[in-house]
N, C-alpha and C positions, 0 to 999 in steps of 0.2 A: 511414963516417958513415951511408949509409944503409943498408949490408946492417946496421948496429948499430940504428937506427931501427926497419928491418924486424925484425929479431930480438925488440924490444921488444913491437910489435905481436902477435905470432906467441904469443907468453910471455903477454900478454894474455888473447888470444882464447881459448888453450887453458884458462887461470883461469878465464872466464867459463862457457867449454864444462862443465869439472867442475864449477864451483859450478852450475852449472844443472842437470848429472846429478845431483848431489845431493839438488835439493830436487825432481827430478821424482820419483829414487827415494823420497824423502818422502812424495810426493804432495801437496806443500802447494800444488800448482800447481792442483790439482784440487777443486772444490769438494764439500765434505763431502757426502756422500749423505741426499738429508732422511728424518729420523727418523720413523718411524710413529708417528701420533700413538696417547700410550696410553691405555688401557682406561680408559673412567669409573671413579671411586669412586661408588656411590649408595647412599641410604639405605637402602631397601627390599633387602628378603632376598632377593627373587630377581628377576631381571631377565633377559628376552630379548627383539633386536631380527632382524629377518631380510630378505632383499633379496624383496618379496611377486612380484616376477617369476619367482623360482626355487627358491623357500624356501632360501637359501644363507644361514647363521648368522653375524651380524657381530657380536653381543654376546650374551653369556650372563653371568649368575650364580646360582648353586643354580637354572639353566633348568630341572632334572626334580625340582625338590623338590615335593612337595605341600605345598601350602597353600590353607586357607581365600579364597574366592574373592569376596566377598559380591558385590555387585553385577554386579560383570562377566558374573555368572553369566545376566543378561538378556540377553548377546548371543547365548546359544545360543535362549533364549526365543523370543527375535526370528526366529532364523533356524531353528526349525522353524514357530512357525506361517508364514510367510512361503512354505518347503517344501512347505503343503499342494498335493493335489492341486482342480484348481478353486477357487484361493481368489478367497472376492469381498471386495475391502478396503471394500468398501461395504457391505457385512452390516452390520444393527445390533445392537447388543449391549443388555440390558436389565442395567443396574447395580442388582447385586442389593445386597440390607442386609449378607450375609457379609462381602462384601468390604471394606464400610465398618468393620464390627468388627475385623476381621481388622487392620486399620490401626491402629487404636486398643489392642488388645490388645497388639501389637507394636510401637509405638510408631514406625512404618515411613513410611520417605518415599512419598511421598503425587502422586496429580496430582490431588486432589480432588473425581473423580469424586462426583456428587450421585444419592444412591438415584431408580432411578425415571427418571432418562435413561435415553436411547439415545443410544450413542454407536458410532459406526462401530469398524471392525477396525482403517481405517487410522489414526480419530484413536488408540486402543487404542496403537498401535504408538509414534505420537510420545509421547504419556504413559508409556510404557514405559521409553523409552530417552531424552529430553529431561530430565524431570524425576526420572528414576530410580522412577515411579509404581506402588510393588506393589498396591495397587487395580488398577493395572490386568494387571498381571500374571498378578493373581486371577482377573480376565473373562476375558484371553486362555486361559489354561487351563483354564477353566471351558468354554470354548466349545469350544476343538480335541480336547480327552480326550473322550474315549468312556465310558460307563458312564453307569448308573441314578441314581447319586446324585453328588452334587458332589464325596465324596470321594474316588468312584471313578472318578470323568472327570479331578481333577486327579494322581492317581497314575498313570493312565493316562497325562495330558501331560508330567511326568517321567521317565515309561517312555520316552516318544519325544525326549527330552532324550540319556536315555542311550543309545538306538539310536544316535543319530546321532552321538556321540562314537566309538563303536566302530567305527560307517563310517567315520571319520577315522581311525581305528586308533590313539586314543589309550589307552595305558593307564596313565594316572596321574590321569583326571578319572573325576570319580562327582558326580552332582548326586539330591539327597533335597530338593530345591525347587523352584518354578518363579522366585524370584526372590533367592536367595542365603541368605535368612534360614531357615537349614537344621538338619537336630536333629543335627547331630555330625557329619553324612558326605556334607557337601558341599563338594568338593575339586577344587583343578586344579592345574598348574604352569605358569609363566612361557613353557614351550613351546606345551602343550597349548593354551592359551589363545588363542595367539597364530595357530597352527592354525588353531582357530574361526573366532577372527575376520577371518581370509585368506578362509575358504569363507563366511564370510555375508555379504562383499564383492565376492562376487562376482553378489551380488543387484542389481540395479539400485534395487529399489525401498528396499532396506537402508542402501544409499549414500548416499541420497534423506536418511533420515532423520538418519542418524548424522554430518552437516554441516551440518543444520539448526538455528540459534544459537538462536530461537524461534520457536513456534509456537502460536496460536490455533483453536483448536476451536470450533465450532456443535454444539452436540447438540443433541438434542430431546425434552423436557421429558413429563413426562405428562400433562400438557396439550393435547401437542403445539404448541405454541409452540418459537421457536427461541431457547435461551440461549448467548450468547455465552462463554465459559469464560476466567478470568485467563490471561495469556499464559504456555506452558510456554517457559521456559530451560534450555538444556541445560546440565546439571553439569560437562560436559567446557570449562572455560576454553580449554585449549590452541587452539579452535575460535578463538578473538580473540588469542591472542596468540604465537602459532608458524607464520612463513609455511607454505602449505604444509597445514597441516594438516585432513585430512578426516574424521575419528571418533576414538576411537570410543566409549566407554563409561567411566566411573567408578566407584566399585565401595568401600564404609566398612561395617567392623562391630569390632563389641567384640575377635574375632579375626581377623580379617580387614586391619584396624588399615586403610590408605590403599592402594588401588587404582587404575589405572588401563591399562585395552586403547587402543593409539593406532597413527594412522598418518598418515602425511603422503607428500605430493608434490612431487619438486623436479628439473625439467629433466627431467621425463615417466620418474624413477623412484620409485619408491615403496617406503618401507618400512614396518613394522610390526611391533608389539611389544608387551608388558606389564611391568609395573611390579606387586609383587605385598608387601602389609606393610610399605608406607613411612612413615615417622612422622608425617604431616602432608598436609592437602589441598594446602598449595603447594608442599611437599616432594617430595608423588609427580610435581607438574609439570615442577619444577625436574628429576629422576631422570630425565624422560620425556625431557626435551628433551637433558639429557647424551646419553643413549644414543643417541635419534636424529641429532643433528649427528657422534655419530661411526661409527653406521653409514652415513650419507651419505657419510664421509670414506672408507670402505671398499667401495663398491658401482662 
């Protein structure tokens, strides 16, 4: 009776035993290995995100295509005058009548600069890059190029646009403007871009600006009185609505279509990217914020 008992048990155990080698050989025991999360779909034609500690590449798409850059093309703007040797951001700058035409003929976004101010380098810099201002883009390259006449000081300032890609050892960007709105052969990619705006982050005073939501200007009048100037708002929303995020530029034209250079900060890393031909102003943000939540899922 009991060695029959025991026999029972024994018969058992050893069922339990197999069926258990079974599903270990299965591995159902084990929990599935989690999936890599995958690749954004985005609108925009080409797209690159990178870990800006290492330049290590977490998201690409057509990253080395050339394309039209419009606006973004101020972040190089920004970070050569910035570049200069001696620069004093309190220099004042006289707003000449060109630059007002120059707006109006091109129908170009604007930070309203008024003929006949002085307005500093540094305010120059937040109307640049806040409100996307090629007036002021105009001063600024009016003022750092070299040469007798205005057309030869600002080809002069595009000359030192293109240095300084080359120093980066880009070879997929070529800028023929100081502020995107170019005659054919103003060009970059989703890499190269992105590049840039790594090294003109590493400016303190570029950081400064390109996370600043708005800003208010004093210039001073011919007069000399002091005008108060409407407040500039930076074009980069992502600034108010993506934890984290610290710049950087926005960037619309007829070819050019939706742009956007960005980066953010999260648990003291950072990444940073572009967005380059997206269909729409809340499109390229939507595309921004894809890519960066899954380069963060990969750094």
């Amino acid at each position: 009776m009991n060695i029959g008992i025991q026999g029972i048990r024994v018969r058992r155990a050893v069922g339990v035993a197999v069926t258990t080698g079974a599903v270990l050989a299965s591995g159902a025991l084990y929990a599935a290995p989690a999936q890599a999360a995958a690749a954004p779909t985005i609108a925009a034609k080409g797209g690159f995100v990178m870990n800006d500690a290492n330049g290590k590449s977490l998201y690409t798409k057509a990253a080395d295509t050339r394309l039209s850059t419009g606006s973004t093309t101020k972040v190089m703007t920004a970070k050569v005058v910035l570049a200069q040797k001696n620069l004093n951001l309190d220099a004042k700058v006289t707003i000449q009548m060109a630059y007002s035409d120059y707006i109006v003929a091109n129908n170009a976004s604007s930070a309203r600069l008024i003929v006949g101010d002085k307005v500093t380098v540094r305010q120059l810099l937040y109307g640049l890059m806040l409100p996307s201002g090629c007036d002021a883009a105009y001063a600024l390259a009016d003022k750092f190029g070299t040469g007798s006449t205005r057309a030869a000081r600002v080809k002069s300032f595009v000359g030192k646009m293109n240095a300084d890609a080359k120093k980066l050892g880009l070879k997929n960007t070529n800028f023929d403007s100081f502020d995107g709105i170019g005659k054919g052969n103003n060009y970059s990619t989703p890499r190269d871009l992105t590049k840039i705006a790594s090294s003109a982050m590493k400016s303190a005073n570029f950081r400064a600006i390109v996370k600043t939501k708005t800003y208010t200007a004093k210039t001073v009048t011919k007069t000399g009185s002091t005008r108060t100037m409407a407040p500039w708002t930076n074009t980069n929303t992502l600034l108010n609505n993506y934890s984290g995020a610290i710049g950087v530029k926005t960037g619309s034209g007829p070819t050019a279509k939706y742009c956007l250079v960005f980066a953010a900060t999260k648990n003291g890393k950072t990444v940073i990217g572009t967005v380059l031909a997206s269909t729409g102003s809340a499109q390229r943000e939507t595309d921004a914020k894809k890519v960066m939540n899954y380069g963060f899922g990969r750094i």
